[in-house]
Every structure is written in C-alpha cells, then in structure tokens.
RONUTOR-670042 format. One record per atom (N, C-alpha, C): residue number from 1; residue in three letters; atom name; x, y, z. Coordinates in steps of 0.001 Angstrom, whole numbers, padded with zeros to 6 digits. Layout:
// residues N
+-----+------+------+---------+---------+---------+
! pos ! code ! site !    east !   north !      up !
+-----+------+------+---------+---------+---------+
! NUM !  ALA !   CA !       X !       Y !       Z !
...
+-----+------+------+---------+---------+---------+
This chain:
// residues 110
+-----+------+------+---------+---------+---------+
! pos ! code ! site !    east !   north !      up !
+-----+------+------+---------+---------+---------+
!   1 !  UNK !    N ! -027763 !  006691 !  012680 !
!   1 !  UNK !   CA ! -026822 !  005746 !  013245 !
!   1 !  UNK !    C ! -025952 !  005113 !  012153 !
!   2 !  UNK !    N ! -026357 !  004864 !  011037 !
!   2 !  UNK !   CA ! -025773 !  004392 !  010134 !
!   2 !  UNK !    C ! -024122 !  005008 !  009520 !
!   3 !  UNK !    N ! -024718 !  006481 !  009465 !
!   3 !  UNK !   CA ! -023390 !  007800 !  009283 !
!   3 !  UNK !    C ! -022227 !  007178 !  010547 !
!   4 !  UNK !    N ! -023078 !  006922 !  011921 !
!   4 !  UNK !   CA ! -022002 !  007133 !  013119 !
!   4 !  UNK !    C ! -021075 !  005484 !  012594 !
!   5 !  UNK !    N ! -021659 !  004628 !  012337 !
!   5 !  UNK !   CA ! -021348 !  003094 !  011796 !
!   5 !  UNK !    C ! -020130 !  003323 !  010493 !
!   6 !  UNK !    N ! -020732 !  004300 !  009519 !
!   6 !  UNK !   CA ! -019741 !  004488 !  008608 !
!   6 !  UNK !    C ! -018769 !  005104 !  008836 !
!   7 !  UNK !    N ! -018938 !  006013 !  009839 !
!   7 !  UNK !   CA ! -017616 !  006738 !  009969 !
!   7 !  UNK !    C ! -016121 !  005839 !  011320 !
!   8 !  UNK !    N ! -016940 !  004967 !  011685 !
!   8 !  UNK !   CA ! -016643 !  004530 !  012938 !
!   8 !  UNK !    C ! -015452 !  003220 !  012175 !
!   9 !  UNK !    N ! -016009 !  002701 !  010622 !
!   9 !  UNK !   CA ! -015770 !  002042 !  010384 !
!   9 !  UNK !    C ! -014496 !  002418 !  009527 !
!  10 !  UNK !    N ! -014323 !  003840 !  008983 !
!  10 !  UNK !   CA ! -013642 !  004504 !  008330 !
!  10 !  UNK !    C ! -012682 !  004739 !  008867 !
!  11 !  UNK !    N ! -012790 !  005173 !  010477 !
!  11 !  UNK !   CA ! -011166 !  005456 !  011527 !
!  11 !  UNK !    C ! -010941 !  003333 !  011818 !
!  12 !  UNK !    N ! -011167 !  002796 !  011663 !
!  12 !  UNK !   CA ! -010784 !  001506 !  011711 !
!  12 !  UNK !    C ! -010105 !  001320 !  010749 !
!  13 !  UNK !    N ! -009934 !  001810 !  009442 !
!  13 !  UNK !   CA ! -008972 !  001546 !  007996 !
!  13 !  UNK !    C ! -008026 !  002713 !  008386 !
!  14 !  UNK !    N ! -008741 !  003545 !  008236 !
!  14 !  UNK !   CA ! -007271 !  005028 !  008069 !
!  14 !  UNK !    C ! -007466 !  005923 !  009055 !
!  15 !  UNK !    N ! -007848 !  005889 !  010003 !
!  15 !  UNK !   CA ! -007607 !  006640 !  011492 !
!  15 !  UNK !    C ! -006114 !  006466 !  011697 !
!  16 !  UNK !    N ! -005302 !  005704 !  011210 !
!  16 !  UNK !   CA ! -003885 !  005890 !  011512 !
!  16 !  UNK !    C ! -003315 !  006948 !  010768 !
!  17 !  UNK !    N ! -003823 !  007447 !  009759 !
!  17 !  UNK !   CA ! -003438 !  008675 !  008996 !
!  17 !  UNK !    C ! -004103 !  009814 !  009179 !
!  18 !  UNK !    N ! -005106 !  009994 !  010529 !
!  18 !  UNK !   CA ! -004929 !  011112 !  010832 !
!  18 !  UNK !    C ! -003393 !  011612 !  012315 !
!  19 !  UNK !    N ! -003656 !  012692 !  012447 !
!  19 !  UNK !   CA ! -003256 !  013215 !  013882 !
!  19 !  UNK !    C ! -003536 !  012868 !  015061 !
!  20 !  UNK !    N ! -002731 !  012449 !  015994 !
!  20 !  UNK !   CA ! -003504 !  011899 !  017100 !
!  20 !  UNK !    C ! -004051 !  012924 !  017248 !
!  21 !  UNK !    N ! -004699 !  014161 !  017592 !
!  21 !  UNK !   CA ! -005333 !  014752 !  018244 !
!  21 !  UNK !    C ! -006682 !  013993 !  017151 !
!  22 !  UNK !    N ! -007145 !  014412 !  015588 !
!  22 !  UNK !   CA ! -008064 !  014425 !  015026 !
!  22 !  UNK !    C ! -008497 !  013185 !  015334 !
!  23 !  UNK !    N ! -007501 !  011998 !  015615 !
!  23 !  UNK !   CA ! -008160 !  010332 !  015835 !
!  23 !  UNK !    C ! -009017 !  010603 !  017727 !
!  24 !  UNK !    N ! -008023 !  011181 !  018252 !
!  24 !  UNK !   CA ! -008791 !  010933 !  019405 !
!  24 !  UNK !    C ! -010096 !  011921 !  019489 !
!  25 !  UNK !    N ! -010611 !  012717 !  018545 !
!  25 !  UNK !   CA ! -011915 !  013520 !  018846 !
!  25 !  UNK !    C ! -012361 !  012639 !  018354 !
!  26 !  UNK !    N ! -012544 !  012326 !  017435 !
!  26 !  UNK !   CA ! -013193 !  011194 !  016573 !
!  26 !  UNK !    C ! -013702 !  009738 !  017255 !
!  27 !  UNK !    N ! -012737 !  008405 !  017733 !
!  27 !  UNK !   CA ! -012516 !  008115 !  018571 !
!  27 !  UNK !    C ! -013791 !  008750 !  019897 !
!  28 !  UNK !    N ! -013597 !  009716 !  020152 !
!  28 !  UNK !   CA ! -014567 !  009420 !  021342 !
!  28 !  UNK !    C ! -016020 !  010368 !  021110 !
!  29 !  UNK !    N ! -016408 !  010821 !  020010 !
!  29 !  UNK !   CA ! -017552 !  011380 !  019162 !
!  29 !  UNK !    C ! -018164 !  009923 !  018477 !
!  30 !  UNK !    N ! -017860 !  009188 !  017890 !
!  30 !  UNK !   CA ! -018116 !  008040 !  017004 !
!  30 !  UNK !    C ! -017681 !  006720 !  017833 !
!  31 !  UNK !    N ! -017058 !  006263 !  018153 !
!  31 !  UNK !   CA ! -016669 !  005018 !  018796 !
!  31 !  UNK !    C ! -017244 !  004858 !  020236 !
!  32 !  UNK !    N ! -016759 !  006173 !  021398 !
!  32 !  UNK !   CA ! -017333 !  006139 !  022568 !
!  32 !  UNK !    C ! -018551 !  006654 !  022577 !
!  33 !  UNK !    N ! -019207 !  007415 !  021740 !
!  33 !  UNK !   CA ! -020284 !  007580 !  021336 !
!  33 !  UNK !    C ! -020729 !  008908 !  022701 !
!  34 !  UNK !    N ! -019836 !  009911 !  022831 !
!  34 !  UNK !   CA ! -019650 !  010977 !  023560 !
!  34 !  UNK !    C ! -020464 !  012194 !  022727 !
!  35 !  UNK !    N ! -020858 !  012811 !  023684 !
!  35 !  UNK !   CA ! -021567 !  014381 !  022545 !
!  35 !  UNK !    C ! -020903 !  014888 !  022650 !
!  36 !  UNK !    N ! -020930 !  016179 !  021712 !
!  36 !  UNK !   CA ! -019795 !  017509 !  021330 !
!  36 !  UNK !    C ! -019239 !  017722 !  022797 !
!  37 !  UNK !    N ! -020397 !  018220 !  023214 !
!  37 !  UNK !   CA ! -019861 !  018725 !  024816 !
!  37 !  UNK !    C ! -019365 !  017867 !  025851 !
!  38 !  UNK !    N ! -019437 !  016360 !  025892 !
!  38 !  UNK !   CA ! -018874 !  015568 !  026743 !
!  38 !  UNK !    C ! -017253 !  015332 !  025988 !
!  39 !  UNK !    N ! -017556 !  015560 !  025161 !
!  39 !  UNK !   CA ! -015823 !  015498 !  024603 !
!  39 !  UNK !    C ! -014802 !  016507 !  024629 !
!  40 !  UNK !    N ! -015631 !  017313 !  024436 !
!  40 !  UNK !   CA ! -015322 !  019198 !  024829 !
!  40 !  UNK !    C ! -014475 !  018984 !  026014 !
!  41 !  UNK !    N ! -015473 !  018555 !  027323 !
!  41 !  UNK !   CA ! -015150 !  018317 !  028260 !
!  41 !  UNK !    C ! -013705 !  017251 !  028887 !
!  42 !  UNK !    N ! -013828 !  016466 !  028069 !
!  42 !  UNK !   CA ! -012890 !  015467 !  028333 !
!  42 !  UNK !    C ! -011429 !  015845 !  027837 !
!  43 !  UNK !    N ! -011613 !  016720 !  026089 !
!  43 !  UNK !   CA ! -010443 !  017147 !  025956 !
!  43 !  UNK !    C ! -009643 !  018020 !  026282 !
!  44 !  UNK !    N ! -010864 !  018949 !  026935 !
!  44 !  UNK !   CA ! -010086 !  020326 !  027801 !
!  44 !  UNK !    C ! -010552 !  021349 !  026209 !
!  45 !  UNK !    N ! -011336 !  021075 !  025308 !
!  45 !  UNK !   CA ! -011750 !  022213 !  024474 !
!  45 !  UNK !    C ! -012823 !  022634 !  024116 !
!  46 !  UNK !    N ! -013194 !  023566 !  023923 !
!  46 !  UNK !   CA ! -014981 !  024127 !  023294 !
!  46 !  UNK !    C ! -015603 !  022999 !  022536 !
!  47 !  UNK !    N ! -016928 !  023013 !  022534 !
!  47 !  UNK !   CA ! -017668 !  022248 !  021963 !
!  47 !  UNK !    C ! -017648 !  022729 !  020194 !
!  48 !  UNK !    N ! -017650 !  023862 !  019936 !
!  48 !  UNK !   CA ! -017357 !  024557 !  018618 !
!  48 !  UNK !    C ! -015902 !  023523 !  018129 !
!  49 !  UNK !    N ! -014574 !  023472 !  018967 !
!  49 !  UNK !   CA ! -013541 !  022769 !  018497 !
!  49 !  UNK !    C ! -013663 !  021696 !  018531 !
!  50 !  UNK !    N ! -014393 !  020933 !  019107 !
!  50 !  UNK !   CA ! -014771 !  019309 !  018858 !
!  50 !  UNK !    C ! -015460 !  019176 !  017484 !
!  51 !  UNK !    N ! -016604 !  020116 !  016862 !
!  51 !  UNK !   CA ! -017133 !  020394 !  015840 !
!  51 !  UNK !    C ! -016346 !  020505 !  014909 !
!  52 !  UNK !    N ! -015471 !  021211 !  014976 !
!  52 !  UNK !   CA ! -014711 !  021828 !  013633 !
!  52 !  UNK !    C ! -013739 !  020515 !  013512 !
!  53 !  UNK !    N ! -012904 !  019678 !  014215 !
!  53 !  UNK !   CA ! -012217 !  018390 !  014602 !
!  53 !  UNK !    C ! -012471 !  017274 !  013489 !
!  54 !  UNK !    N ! -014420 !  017202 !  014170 !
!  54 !  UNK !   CA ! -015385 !  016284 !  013790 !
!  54 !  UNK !    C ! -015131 !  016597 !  011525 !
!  55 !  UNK !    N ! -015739 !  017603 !  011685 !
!  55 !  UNK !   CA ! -016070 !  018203 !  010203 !
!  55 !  UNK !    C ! -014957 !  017925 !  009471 !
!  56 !  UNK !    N ! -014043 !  018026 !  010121 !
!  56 !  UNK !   CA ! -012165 !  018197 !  008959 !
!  56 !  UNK !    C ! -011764 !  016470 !  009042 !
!  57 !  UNK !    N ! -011406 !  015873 !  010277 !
!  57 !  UNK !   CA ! -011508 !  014606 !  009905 !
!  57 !  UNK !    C ! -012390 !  013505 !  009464 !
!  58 !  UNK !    N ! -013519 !  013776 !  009477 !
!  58 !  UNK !   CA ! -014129 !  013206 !  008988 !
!  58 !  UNK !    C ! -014173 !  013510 !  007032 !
!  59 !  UNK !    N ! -014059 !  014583 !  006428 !
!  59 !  UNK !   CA ! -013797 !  015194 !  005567 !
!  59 !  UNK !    C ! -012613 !  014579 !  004424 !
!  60 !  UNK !    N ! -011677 !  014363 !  005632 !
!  60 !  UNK !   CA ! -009692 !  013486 !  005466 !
!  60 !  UNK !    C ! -010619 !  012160 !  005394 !
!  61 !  UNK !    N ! -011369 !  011558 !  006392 !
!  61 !  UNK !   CA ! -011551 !  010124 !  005841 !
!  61 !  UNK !    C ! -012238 !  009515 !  004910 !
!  62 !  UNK !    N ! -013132 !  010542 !  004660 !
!  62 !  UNK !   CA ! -014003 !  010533 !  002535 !
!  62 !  UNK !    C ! -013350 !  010154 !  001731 !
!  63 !  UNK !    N ! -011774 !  011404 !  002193 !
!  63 !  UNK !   CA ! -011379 !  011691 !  001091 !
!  63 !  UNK !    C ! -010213 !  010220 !  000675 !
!  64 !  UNK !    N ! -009882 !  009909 !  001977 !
!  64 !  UNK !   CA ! -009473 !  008525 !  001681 !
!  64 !  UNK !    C ! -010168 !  007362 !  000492 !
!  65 !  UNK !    N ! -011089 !  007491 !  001455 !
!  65 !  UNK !   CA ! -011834 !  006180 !  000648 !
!  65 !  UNK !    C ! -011995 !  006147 ! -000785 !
!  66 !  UNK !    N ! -012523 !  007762 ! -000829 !
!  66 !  UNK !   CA ! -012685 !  007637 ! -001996 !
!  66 !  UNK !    C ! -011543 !  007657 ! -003207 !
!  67 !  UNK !    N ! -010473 !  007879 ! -002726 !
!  67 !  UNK !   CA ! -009359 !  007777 ! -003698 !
!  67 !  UNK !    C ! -008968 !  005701 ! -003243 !
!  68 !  UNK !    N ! -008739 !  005884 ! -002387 !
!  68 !  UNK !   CA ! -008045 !  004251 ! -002004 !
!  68 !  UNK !    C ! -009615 !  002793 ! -001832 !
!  69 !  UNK !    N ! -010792 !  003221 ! -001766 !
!  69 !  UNK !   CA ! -012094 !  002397 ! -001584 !
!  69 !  UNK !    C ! -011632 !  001003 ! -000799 !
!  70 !  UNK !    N ! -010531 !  000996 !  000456 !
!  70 !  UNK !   CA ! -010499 !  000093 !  001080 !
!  70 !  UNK !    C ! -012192 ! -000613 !  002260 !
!  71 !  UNK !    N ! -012895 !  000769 !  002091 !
!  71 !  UNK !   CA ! -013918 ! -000063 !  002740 !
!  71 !  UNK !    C ! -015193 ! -000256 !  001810 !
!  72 !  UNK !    N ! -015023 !  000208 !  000834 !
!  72 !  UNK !   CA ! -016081 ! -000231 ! -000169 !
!  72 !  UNK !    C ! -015351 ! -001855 ! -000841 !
!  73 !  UNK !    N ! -014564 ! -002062 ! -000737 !
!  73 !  UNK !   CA ! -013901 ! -003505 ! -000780 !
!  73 !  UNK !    C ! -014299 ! -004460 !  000138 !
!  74 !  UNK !    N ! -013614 ! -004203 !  001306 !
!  74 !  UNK !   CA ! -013945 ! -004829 !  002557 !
!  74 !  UNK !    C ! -015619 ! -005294 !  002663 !
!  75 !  UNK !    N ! -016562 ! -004638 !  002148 !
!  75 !  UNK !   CA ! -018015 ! -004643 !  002191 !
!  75 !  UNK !    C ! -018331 ! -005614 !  001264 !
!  76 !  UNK !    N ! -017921 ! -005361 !  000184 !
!  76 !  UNK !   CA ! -017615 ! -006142 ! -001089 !
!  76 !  UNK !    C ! -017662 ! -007383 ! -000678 !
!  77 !  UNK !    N ! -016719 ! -007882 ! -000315 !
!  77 !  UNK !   CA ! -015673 ! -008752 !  000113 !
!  77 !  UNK !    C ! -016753 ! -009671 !  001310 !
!  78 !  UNK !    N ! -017052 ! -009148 !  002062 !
!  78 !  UNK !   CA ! -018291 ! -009704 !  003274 !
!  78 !  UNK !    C ! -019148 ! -010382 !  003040 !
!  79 !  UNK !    N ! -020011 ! -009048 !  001919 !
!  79 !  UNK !   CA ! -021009 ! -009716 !  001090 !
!  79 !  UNK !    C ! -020859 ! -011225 !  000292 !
!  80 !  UNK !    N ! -020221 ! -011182 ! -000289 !
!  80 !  UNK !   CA ! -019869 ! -012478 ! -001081 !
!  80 !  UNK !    C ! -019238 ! -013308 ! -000406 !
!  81 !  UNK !    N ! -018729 ! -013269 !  000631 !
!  81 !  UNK !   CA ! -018422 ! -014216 !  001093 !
!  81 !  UNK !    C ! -019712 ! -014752 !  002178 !
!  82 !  UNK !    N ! -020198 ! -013788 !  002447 !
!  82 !  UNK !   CA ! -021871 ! -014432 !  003109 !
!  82 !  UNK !    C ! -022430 ! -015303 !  002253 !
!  83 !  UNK !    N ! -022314 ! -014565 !  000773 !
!  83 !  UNK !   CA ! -023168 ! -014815 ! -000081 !
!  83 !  UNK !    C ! -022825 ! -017348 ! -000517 !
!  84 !  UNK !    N ! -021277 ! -016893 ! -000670 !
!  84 !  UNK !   CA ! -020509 ! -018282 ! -000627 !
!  84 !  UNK !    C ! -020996 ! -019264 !  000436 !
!  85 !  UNK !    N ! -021137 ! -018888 !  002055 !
!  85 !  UNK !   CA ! -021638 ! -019544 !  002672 !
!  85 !  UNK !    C ! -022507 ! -019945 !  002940 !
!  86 !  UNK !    N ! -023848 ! -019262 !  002516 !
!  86 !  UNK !   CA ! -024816 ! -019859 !  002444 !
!  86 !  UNK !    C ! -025080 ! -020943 !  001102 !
!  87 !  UNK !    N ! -024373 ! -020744 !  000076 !
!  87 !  UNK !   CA ! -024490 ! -021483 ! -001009 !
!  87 !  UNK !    C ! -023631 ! -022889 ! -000696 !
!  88 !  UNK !    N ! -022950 ! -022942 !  000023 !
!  88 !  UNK !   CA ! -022315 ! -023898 !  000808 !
!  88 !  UNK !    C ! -023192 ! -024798 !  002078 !
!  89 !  UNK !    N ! -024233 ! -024155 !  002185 !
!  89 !  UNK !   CA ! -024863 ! -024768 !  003399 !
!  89 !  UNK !    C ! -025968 ! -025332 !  002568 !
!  90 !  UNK !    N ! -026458 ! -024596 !  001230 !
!  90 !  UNK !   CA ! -027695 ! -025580 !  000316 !
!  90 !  UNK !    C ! -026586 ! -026450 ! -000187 !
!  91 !  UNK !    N ! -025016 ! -027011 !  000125 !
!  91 !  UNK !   CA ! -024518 ! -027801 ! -000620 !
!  91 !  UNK !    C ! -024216 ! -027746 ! -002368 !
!  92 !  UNK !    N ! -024074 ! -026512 ! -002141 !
!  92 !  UNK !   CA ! -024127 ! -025518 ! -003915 !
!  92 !  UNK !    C ! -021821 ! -025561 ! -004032 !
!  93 !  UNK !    N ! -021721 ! -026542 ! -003466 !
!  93 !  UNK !   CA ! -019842 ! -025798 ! -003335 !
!  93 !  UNK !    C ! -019618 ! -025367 ! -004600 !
!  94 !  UNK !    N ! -019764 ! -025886 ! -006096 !
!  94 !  UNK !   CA ! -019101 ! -025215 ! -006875 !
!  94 !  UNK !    C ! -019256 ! -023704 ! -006983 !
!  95 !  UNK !    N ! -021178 ! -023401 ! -006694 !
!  95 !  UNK !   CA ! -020980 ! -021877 ! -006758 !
!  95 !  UNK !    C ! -020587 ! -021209 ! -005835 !
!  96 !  UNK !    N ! -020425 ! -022014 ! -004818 !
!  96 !  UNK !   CA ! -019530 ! -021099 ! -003615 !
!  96 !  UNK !    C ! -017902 ! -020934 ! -004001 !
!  97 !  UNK !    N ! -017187 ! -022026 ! -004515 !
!  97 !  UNK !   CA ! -016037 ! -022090 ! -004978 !
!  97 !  UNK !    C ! -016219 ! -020525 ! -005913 !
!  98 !  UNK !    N ! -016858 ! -020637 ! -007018 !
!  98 !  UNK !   CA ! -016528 ! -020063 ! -008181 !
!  98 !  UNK !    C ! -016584 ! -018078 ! -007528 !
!  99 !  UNK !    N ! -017666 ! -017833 ! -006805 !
!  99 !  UNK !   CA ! -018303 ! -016889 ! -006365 !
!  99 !  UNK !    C ! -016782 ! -016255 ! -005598 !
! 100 !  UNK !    N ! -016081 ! -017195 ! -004906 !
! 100 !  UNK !   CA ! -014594 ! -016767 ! -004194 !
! 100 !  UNK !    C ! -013269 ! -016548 ! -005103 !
! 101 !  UNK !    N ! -013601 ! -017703 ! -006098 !
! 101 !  UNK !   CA ! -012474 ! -016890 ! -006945 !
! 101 !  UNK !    C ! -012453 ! -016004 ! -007643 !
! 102 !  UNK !    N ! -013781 ! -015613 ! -007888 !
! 102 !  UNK !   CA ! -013878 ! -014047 ! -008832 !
! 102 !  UNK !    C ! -013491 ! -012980 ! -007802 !
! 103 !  UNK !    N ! -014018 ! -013207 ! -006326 !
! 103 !  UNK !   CA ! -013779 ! -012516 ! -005812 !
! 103 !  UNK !    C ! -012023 ! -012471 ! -005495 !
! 104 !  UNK !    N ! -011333 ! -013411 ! -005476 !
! 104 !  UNK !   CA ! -010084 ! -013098 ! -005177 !
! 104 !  UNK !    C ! -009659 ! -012789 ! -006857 !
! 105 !  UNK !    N ! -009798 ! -012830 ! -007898 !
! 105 !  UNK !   CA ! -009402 ! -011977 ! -008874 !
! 105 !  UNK !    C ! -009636 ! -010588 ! -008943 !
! 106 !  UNK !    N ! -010284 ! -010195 ! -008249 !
! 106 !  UNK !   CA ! -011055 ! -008571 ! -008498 !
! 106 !  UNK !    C ! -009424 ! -008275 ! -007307 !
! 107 !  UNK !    N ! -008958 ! -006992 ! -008212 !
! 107 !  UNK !   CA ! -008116 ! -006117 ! -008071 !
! 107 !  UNK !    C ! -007068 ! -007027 ! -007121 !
! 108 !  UNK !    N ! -006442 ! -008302 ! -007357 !
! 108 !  UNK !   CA ! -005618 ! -009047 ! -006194 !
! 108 !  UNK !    C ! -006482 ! -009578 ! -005089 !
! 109 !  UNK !    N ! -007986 ! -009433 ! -004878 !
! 109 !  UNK !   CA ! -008419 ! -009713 ! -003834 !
! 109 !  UNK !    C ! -009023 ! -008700 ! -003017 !
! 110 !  UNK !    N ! -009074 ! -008723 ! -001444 !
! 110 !  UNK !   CA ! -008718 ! -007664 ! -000600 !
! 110 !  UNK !    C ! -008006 ! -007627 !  000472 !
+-----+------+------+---------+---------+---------+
C-alpha cells in the first residue's frame, strides 16, 4: 500500500506532465484504486495495456522526481514542520522559530 500512496502522491505533483490518456490509467489504478481488469474495462482496453500504461508512467514519474525531488521536499517540509509544532505546544517557540527558518533557507524553501 505504501508503493500505491507513493505513486498516488507522485500524479498529485506531475500527473500534469503526463498524457491524458497515461494520467487517466493511472488515476483510476492508484487513486480509484481499480484492478488492471476493471480499468481495462472502463477504458475500452486489454488488461496487458493498462499494464504496460501503469509500467511507463509510472517510470515518467521516478523519473521526475528524481531529477526535480518536489516530493522528497514536500515530505521534508511536513516533517519539520510537525516537528515545529509540537515544539511549540512544549512552549519551545524559539526552537520552533529556528527549526522553520532553516527550513525556509534550504533551496528558497518549498
């Protein structure tokens, strides 16, 4: 489940840079949480072409990240700011302060 979470989270950043066709297999394999063959079904194609769909865009959205790491940021970015709020709730503000501005120095922010 975790893979279906990462990838789900991956067409949420750059699913606009695939094809609509590759966003909508995707889209309803990962998001609607459809099997090969219920999507097969829905798109009007073989379960083999929902497969091969699956494999190539998902493949395009690696390859994103790993050149652009907008969601290894974003994660980044969560974390520490969880991390700020709870240090804010023991009444810690400076290290919550300080903990946010490193984080908005790292690469402009996110």
């Amino acid at each position: 489940m975790q893979d279906h979470f990462r990838i789900s989270l991956l067409l949420d950043f750059y699913g606009p840079l695939l094809t609509n066709r590759q966003f909508e297999v995707l889209d309803l394999y990962f998001n609607q949480d459809l099997s090969l063959g219920e999507a097969a079904d829905q798109l009007g194609i073989t379960r083999q072409g929902v497969h091969a769909y699956v494999r190539k865009a998902r493949s395009i959205l690696e390859g994103y990240e790993d050149k652009l790491g907008l969601v290894e940021r974003y994660e980044k970015g969560k974390a520490v700011m969880g991390i700020a709020l709870s240090r804010l709730d023991e009444a810690r503000v400076e290290d919550a302060k300080a903990l946010l501005k490193e984080l908005l120095a790292e690469d402009g922010g996110f």
